[in-house]
N, C-alpha and C positions, 0 to 999 in steps of 0.2 A: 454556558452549557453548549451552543453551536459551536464554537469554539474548538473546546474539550471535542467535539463529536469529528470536528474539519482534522485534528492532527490524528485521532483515531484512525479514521480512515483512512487517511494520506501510509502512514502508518503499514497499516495495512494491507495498503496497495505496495508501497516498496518492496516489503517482504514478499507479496506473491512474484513480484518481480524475478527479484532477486532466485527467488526457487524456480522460476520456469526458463531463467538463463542458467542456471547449473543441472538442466538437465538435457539429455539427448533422447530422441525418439529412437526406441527400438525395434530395430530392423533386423532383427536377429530370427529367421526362419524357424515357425513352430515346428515342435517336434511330430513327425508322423510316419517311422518309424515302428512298424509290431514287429514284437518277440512271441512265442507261443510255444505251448509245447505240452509233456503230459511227465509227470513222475511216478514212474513204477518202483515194488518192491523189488527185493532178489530171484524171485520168481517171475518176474515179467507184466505180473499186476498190478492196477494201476493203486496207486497210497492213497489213500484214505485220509482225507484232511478235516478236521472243521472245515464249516464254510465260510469261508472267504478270510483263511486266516494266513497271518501275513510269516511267506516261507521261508522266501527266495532273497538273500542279500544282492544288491547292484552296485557296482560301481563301475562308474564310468570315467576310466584312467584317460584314456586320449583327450578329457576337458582340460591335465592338467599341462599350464605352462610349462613348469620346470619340477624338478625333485622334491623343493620346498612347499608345492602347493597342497593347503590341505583337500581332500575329496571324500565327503560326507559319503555314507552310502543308507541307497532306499532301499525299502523293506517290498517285494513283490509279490501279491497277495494271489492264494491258488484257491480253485473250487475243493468242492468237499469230495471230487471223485480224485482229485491229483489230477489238473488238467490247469491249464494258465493260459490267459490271455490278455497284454497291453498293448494297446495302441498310440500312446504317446510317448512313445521314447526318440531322444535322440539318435542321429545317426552318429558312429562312433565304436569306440571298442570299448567291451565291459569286461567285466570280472565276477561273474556268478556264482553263488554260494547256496546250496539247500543249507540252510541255516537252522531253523527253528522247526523244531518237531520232534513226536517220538520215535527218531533215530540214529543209529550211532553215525558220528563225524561223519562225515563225505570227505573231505581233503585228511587221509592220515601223516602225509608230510607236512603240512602249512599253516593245519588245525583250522585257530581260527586268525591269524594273522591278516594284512592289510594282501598280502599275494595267495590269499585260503581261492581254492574254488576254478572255473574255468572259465575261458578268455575265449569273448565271441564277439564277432565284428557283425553288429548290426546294421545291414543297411538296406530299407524296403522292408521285405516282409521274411522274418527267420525262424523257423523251427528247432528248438531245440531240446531235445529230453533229459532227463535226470534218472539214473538209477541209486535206489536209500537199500539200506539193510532195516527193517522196522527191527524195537526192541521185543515187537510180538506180530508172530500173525496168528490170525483168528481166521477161524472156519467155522460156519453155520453146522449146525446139528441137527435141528428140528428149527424151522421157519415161522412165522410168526401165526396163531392159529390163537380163535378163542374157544373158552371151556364154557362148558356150562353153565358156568357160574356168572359168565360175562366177563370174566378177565383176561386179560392178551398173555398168553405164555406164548415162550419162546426156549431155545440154549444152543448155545455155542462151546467152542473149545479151544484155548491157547497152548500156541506154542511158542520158548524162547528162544529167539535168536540169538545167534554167535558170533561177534567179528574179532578177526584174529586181533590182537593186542588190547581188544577191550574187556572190561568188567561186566555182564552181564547186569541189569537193573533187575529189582524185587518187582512184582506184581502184589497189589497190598487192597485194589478193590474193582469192582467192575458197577456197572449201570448201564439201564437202557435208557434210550430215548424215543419217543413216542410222541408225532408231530401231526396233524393232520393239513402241511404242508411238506412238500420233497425237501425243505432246508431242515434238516436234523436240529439245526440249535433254536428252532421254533418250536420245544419242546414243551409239554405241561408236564409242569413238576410237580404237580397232584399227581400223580401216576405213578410214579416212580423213585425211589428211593435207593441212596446208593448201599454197597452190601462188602462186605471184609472177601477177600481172596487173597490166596496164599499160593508162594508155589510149587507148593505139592500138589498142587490141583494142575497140575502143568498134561496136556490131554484127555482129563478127564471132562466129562458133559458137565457144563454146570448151566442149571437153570433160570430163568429170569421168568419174572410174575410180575405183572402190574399190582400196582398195592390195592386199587380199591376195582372195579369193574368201569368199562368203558361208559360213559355217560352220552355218549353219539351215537347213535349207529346210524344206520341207511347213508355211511359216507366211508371214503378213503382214511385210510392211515400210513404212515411213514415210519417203522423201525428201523432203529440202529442200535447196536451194542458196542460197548465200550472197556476198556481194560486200563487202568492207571497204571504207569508203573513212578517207582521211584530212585535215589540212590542207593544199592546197595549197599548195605549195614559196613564198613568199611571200604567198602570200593568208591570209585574214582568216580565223582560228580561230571555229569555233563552239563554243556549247554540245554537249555529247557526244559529241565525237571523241575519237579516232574512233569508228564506229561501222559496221553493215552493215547492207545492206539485203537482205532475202531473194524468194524467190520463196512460191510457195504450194505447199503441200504433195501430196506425190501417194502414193499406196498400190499396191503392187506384190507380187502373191502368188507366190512361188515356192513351186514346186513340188516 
């Protein structure tokens, strides 16, 4: 048995051997590096994101040695007002993409190819912004207020946007969110229930109502609204459908 235990170990001394003469300390300087910046609609507004959902494609072409080499890209996550900030990026040139969200293409020559998007030399600290066409914008109507009854009413109103060569998306339903945190998707889904829209509702007030009455008061609340859209019924499939597009958040202290 000591035996057995001596060539074990021995054993296993080699092998760690062996593994820490095949490898090299890396001395390869951390990335620190920020990017930042804000993505507006077509009206100069800042979009409307989930929060902290992942927007922005990267890639970082200057890592690659020659033609052949492959170069993964990261996904770069934005606030829910359309605002972004990383601080550990290498220094180097990238290839930025608004990528995922409800809105039409950003690159109409390159789509979504490996050369889609625009080319920014990171080095220190870069600002860079992004302007989207959303497949809707929304406008508040009436702001978030409670009834009588103790339920949170609210309504807004959509409107669709147009980009030259694209297919408009269907709007097919809308929802509120209702958070007593500023992160919308810390939402209670007792409250709220999703509801069919169509787009002939397209400017028209449409209402939203909490389904059952606020069960809080003497504190803060957080609304937002939402509009889904999808593929139109023969039209041309995008990236990220479907998808919604929201309003901006509003704060409502009951009492």
């Amino acid at each position: 048995m000591k035996l057995i235990r001596f060539f074990s170990y021995t054993a296993v001394s080699v092998l760690f051997c062996f593994a820490l003469a095949g490898c090299e300390i890396d001395n390869y300087d951390a990335p620190d590096c920020t990017i930042e910046g804000t993505i507006y609609d077509h009206h100069g507004q800042p979009f409307q994101f989930n929060h902290g959902r992942e927007v922005i494609r990267s890639r970082e072409i200057s890592w690659a040695k020659d033609d052949d080499t492959y170069i993964a890209n990261r996904m770069l996550k934005v606030q829910q007002d359309g605002t972004y900030r990383h601080t550990k990026m290498f220094s180097g040139t990238y290839r930025l993409l608004p990528y995922s969200g409800a809105f039409f293409p950003y690159d109409d020559i390159n789509r979504e190819s490996d050369d889609a998007g625009e080319l920014v030399e990171i080095k220190g600290k870069v600002t860079r912004d992004f302007t989207l066409v959303p497949f809707l914008t929304l406008e508040w109507v009436q702001e978030p207020y409670v009834d009588a009854d103790g339920h949170l009413v609210c309504s807004a109103k959509f409107t669709r946007n147009q980009k030259s060569g694209y297919d408009m998306p269907d709007v097919y339903r809308g929802n509120m969110q209702i958070s007593r945190t500023v992160n919308a998707e810390a939402a209670d889904g007792t409250l709220f229930t999703v509801f069919s829209v169509s787009n002939s509702q397209e400017g028209n007030e449409i209402v939203f109502k909490s389904r059952i009455p606020l069960r809080w008061t003497g504190i803060n609340y957080w609304v937002r609204l939402s509009f889904e859209v999808r593929t139109a019924s023969g039209g041309t499939a995008y990236q990220g459908l479907p998808a919604s597009n929201y309003t901006t958040i509003k704060q409502i202290f009951v009492p």
